[in-house]
DRENDO-1510 file (C-alpha; in Angstrom, 1 decimal, always signed):
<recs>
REC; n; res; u; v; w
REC; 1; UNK; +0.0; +0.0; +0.0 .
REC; 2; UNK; +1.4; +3.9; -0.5 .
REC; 3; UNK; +0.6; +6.2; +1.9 .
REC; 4; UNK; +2.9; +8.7; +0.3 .
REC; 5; UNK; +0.2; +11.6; +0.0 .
REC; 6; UNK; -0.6; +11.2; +3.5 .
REC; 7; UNK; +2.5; +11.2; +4.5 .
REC; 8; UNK; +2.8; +14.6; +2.8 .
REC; 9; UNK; -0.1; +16.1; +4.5 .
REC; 10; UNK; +0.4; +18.9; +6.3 .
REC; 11; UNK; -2.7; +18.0; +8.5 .
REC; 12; UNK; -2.2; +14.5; +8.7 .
REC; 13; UNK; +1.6; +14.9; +9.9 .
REC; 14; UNK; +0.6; +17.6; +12.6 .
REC; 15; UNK; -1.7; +15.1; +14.1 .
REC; 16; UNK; +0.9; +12.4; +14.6 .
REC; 17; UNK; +4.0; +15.2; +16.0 .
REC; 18; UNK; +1.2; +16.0; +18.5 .
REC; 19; UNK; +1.4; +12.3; +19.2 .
REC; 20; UNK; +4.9; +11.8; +18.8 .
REC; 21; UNK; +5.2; +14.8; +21.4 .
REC; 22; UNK; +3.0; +13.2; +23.9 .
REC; 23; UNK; +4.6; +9.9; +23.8 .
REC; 24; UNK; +8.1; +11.6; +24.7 .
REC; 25; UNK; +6.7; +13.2; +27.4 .
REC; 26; UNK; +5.4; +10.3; +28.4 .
REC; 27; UNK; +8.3; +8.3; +28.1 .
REC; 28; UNK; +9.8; +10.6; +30.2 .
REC; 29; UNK; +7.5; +10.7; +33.0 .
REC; 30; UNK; +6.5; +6.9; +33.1 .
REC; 31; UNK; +10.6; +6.1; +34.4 .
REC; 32; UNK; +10.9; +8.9; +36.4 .
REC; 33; UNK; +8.1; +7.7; +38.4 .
REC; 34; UNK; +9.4; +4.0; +38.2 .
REC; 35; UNK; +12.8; +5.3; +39.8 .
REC; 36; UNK; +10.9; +6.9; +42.3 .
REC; 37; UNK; +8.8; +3.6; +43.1 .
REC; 38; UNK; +12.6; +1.9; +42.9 .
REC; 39; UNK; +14.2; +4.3; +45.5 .
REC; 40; UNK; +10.7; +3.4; +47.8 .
REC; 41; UNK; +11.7; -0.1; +47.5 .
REC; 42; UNK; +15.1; +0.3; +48.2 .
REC; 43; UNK; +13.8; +2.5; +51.1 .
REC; 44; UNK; +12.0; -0.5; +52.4 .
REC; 45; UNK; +14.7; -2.9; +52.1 .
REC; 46; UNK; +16.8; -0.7; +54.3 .
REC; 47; UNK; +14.3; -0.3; +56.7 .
REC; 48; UNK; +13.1; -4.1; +56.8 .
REC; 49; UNK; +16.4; -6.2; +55.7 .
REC; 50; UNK; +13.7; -9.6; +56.2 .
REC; 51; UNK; +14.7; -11.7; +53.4 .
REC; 52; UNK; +11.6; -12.3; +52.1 .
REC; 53; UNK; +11.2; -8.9; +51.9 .
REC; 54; UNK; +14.5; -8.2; +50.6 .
REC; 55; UNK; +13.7; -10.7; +47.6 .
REC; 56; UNK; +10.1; -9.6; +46.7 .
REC; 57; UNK; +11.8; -6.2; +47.0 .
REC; 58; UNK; +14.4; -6.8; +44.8 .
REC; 59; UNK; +12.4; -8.4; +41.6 .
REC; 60; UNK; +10.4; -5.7; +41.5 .
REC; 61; UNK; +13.2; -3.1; +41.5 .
REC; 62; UNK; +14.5; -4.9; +39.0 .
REC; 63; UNK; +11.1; -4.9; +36.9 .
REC; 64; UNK; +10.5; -1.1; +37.1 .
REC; 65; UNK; +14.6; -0.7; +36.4 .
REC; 66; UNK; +14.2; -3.1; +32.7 .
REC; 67; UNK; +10.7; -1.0; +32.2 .
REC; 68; UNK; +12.2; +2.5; +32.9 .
REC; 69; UNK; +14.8; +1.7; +30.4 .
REC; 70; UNK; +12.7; +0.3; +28.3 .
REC; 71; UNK; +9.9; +2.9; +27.7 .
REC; 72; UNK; +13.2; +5.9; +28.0 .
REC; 73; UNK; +14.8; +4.4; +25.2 .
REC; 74; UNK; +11.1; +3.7; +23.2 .
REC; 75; UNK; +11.3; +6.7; +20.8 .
REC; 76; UNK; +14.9; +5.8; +20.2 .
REC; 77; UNK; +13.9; +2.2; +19.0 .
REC; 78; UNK; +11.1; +3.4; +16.9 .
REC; 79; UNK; +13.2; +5.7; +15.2 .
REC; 80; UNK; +15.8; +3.1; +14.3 .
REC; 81; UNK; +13.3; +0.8; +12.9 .
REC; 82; UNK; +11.8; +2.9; +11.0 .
REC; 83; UNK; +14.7; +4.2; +9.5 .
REC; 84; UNK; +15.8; +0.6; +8.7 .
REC; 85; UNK; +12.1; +0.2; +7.3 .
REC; 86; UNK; +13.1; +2.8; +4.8 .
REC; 87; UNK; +15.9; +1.5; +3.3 .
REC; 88; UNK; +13.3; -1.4; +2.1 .
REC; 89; UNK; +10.7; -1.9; -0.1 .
REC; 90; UNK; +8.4; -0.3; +2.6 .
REC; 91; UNK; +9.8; +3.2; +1.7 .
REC; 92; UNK; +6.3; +4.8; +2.0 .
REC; 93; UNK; +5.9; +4.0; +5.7 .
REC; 94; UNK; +7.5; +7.6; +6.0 .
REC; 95; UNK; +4.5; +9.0; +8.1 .
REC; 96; UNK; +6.2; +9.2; +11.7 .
REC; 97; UNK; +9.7; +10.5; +10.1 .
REC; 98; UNK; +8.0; +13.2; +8.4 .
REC; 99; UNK; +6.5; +14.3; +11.2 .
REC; 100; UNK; +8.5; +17.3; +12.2 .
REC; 101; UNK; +8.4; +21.2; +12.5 .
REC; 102; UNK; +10.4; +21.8; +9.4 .
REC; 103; UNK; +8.9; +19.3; +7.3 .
REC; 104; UNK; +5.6; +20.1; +7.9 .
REC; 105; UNK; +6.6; +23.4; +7.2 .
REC; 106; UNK; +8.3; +22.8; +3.6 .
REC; 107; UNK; +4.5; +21.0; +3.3 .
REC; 108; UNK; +2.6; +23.4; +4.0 .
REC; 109; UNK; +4.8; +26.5; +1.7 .
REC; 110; UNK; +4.2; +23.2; -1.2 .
REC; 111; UNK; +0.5; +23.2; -0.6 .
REC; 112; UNK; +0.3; +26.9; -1.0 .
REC; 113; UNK; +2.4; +26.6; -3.9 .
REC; 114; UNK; +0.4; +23.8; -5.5 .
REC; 115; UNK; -3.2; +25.8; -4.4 .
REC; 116; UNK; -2.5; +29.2; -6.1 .
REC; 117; UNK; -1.2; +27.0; -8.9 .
REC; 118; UNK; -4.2; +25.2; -9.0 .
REC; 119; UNK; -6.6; +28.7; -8.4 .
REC; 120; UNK; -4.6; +30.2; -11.5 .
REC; 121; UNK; -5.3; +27.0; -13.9 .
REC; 122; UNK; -9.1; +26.9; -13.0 .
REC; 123; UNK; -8.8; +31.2; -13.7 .
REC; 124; UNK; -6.9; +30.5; -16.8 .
REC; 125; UNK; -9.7; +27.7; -18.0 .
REC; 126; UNK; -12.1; +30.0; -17.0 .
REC; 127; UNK; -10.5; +32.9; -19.2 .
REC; 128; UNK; -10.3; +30.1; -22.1 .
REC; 129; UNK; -13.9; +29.6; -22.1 .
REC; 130; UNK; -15.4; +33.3; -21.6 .
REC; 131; UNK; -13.0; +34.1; -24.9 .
REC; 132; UNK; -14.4; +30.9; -26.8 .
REC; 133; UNK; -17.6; +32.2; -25.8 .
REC; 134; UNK; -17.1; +35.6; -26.9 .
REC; 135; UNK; -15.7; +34.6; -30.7 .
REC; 136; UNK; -19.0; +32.1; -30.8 .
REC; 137; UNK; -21.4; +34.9; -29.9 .
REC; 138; UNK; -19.8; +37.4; -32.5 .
REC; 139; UNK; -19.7; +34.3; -35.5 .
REC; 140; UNK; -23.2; +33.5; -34.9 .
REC; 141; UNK; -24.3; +37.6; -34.5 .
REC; 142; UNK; -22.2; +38.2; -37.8 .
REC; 143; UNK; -24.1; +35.2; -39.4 .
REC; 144; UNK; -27.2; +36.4; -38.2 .
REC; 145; UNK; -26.6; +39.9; -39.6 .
REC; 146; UNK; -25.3; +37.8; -43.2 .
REC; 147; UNK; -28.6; +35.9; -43.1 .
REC; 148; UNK; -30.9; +38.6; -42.7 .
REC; 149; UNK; -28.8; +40.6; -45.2 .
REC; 150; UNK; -28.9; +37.3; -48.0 .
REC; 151; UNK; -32.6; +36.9; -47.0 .
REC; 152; UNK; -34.0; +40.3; -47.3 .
REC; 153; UNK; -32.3; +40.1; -51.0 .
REC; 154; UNK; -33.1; +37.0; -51.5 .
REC; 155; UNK; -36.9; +37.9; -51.0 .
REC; 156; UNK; -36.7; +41.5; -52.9 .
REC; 157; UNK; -34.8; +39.3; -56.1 .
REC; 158; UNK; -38.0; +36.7; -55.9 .
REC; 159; UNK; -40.1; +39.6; -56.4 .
REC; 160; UNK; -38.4; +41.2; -59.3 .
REC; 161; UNK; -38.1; +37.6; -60.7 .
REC; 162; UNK; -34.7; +37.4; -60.8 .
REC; 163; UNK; -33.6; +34.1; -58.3 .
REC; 164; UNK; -35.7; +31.5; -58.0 .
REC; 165; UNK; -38.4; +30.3; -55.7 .
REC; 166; UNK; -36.4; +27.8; -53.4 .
REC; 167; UNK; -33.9; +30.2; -52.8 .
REC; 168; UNK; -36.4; +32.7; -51.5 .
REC; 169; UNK; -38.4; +30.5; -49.7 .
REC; 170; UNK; -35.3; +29.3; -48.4 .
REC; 171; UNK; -34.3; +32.6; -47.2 .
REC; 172; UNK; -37.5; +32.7; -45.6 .
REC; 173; UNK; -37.7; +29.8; -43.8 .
REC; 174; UNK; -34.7; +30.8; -41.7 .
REC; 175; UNK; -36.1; +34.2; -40.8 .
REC; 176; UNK; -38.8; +31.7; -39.1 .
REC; 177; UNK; -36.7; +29.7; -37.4 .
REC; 178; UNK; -34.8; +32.6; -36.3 .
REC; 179; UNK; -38.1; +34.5; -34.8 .
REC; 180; UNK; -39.0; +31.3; -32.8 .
REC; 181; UNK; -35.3; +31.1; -31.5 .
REC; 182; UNK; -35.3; +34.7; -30.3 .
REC; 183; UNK; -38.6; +34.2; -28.8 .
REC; 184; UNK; -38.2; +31.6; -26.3 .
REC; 185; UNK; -36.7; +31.8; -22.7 .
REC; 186; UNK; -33.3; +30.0; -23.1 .
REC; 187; UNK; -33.1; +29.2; -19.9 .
REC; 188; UNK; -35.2; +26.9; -19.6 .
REC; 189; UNK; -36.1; +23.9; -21.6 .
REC; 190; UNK; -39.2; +24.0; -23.5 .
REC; 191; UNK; -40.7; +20.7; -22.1 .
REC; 192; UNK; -43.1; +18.0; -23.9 .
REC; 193; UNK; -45.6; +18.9; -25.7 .
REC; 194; UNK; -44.6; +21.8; -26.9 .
REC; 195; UNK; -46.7; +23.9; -30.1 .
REC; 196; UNK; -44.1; +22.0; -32.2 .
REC; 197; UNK; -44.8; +18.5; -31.1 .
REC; 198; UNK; -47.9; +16.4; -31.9 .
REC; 199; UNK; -49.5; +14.4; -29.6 .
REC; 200; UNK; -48.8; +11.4; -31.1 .
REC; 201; UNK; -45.3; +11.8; -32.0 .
REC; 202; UNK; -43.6; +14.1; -28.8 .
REC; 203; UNK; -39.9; +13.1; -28.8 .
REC; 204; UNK; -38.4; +13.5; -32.0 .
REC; 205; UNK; -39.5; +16.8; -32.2 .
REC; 206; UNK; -36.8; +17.9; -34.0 .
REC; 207; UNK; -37.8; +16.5; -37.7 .
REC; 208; UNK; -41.3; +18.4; -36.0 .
REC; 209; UNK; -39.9; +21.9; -35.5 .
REC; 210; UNK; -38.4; +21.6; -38.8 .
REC; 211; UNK; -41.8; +20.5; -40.5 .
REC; 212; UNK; -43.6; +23.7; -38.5 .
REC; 213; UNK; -41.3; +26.0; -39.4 .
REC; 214; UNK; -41.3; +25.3; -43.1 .
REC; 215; UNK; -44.9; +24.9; -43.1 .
REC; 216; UNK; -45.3; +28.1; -41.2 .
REC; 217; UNK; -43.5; +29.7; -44.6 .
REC; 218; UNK; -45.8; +27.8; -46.9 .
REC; 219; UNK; -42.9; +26.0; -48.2 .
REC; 220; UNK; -41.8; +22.3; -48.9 .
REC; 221; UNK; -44.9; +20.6; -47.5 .
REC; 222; UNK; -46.9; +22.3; -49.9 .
REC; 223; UNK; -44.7; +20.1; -52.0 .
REC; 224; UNK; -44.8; +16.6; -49.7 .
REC; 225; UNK; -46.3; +15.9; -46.0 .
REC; 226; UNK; -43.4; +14.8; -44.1 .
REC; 227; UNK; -45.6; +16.3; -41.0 .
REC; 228; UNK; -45.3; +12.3; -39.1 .
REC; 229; UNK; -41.9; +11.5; -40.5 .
REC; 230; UNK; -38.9; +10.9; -38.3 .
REC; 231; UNK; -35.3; +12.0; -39.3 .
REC; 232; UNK; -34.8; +8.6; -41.5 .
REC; 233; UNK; -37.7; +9.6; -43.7 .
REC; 234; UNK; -36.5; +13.0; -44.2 .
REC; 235; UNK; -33.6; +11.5; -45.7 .
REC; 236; UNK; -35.3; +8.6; -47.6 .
REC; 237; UNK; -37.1; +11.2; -49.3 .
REC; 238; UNK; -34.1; +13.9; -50.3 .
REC; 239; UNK; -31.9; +10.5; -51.5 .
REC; 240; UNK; -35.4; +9.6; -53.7 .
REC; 241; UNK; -35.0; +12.7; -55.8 .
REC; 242; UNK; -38.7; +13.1; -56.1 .
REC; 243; UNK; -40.0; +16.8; -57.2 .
REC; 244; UNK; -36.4; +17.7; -57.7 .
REC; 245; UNK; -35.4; +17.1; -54.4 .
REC; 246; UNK; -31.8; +15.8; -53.7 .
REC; 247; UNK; -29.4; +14.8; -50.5 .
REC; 248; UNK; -25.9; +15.4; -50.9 .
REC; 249; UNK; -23.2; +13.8; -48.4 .
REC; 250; UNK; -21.2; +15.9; -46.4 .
REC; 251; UNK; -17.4; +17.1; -46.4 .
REC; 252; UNK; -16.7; +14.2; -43.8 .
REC; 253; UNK; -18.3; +11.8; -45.6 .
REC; 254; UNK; -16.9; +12.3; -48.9 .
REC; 255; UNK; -19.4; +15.1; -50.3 .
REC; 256; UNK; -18.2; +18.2; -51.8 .
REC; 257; UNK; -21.4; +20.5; -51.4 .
REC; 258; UNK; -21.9; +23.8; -49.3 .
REC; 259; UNK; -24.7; +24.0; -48.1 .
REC; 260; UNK; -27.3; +27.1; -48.7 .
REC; 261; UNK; -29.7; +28.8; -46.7 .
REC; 262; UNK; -32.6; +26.5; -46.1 .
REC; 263; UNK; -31.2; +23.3; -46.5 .
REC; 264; UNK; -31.9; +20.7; -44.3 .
REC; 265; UNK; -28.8; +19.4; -42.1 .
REC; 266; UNK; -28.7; +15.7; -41.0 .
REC; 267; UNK; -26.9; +14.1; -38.5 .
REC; 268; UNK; -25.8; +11.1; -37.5 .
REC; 269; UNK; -24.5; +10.8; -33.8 .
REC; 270; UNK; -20.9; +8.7; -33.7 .
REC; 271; UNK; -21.0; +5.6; -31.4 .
REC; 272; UNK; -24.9; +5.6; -31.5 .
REC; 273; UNK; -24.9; +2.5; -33.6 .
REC; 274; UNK; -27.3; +4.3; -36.1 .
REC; 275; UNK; -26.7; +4.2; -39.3 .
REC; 276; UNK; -29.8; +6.2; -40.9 .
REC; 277; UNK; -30.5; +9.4; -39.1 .
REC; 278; UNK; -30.1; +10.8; -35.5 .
REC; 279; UNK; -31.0; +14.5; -35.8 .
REC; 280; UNK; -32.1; +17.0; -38.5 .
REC; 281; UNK; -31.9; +21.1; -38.8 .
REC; 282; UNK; -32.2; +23.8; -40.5 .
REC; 283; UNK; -29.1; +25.7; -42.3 .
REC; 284; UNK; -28.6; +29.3; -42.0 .
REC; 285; UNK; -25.8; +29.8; -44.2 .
REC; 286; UNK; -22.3; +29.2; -44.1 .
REC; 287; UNK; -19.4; +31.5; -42.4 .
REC; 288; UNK; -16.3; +30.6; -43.7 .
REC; 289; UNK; -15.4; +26.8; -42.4 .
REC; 290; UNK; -18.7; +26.4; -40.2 .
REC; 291; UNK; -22.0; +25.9; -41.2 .
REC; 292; UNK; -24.8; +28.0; -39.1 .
REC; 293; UNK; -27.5; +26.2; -37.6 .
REC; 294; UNK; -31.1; +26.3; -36.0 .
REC; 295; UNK; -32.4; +23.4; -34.6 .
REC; 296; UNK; -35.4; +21.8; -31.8 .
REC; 297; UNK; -35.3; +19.2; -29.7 .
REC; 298; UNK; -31.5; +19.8; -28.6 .
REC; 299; UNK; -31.3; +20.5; -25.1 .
REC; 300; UNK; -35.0; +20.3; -25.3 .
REC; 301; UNK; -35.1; +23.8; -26.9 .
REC; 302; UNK; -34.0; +25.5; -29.5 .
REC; 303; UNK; -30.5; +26.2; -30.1 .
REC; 304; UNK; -28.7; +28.5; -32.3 .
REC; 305; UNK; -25.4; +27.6; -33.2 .
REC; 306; UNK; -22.3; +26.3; -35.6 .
REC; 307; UNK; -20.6; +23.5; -36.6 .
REC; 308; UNK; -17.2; +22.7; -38.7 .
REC; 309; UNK; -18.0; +22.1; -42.0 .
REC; 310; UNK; -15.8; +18.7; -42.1 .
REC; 311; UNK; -17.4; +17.9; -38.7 .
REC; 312; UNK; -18.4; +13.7; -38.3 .
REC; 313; UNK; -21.4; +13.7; -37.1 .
REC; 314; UNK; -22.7; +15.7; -39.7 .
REC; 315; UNK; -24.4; +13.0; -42.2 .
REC; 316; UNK; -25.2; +15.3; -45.5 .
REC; 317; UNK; -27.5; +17.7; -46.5 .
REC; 318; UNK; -31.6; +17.9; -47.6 .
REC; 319; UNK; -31.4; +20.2; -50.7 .
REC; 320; UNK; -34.7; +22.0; -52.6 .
REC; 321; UNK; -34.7; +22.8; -55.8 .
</recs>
């Protein structure tokens, strides 16, 4: 067994010097009182030379002389087999040798030490995350500023005639999803049902936000009712290339698309074991190397956020044309 880190508590090793300190004074007292008992007994043999009472007297001077040299020298003993202990395998067993002021002292300065080296990691860690937190809020507000941008001109171009009808109902199926993000309480989750769910169908309510918000913009299932379908039907579809619908892989899967605003992103969760469809969302755009993302049913709310573009659990894209 090691018992080096106790042995290197500053706590633990105060404890046993207050011990250590109370068995030296008591090996001290305990054969001072035993010479006083022998000089009583010498006393008495003086007095009353009998020789039974010489002899009785005698054995137990002799006793309390062996035990006051015994119980004196104590300490001295442990000492010495302890520090014969150390030069074994038994090493560890360095509790009662540690257990002095200075040591403890050098201890405690190396708890300090390892404390405020501790306090500044967590600070630093801290530090990490507030500024990873800071560059995620300003990608996602300038992506939101880009997508409201691309939409309103993707809408004003649809009404001139000059872009085509996916692209503006695309455009307008993430403002949408971006009106029901902003107008939840985040800090909460939204619970089960919720106005996207069904009552027959209340946990994948992902593949159900995305069906309300695209119906809400009079868009794809004017085209086909996916309104029961889970996230494997959504893909089904978009890989049967009806009404000119397609489903392209993504970057980690061997796919060289970039996805648009209003595409539909799939994912497939590694180490699930699943192999058709985990979780499905709707694109925003994309911001260099990440693609934006609103989503339901993570968190059990709704989440605004990005992901790497090459990212695995990303399983392709539902594209409308």
């Amino acid at each position: 067994m090691n018992f080096l880190n106790i042995c290197e508590d500053p706590g633990v090793l105060s404890v046993i010097l207050l011990l250590k300190n109370f068995i030296d004074i008591i090996c001290m007292i305990v054969p001072v009182i035993l010479i006083v008992m022998t000089a009583i007994e010498v006393a008495r043999i003086v007095l009353n030379p009998d020789a039974k009472v010489v002899k009785s007297a005698m054995s137990r001077t002799i006793q309390k002389i062996i035990a006051s040299v015994a119980i004196f020298f104590l300490p001295l003993l442990v000492n010495v087999l302890l520090g014969l202990l150390n030069e074994t395998k038994y090493s560890n067993t360095s509790c009662w040798t540690n257990s002095t002021n200075e040591v403890i002292a050098q201890y405690r300065e190396a708890q300090r030490i390892q404390e405020e080296a501790e306090k500044a990691k967590i600070a630093d860690e801290k530090q990490k995350v507030e500024t990873e937190q800071k560059i995620v809020e300003a990608t996602r507000e300038a992506a939101r500023k880009d997508n409201e941008k691309k939409a309103a001109e993707a809408a004003k171009n649809a009404s001139q005639g000059s872009t085509s009808v996916a692209s503006a109902l695309g455009a307008r199926v993430v403002q949408i999803a971006q009106r029901e993000y902003d107008s939840i309480d985040h800090s909460r989750p939204l619970g089960r049902p919720n106005k996207y769910t069904s009552a027959f169908w209340p946990d994948e309510w992902c593949a159900m936000f995305v069906w309300w918000v695209s119906n809400e913009a009079g868009v794809y299932p004017s085209r086909v009712s996916l309104k029961s379908a889970g996230v494997c039907e959504y893909r089904h579809y978009f890989e049967s290339g009806s009404n000119g619908v397609r489903f392209e892989m993504s970057e980690a899967r061997g796919g060289h698309y970039i996805p648009k605003m209003g595409d539909y992103i799939l994912f497939i969760w590694q180490g699930s074991g699943d192999t058709c469809g985990s979780h499905i969302g709707i694109v925003k755009g994309v911001s260099g190397d990440r693609v934006m993302i609103i989503d339901g049913n993570n968190g059990d709310t709704i989440r605004d956020y990005s992901r790497y573009l090459n990212d695995v659990n990303i399983l392709g894209y539902g594209v409308w044309e």
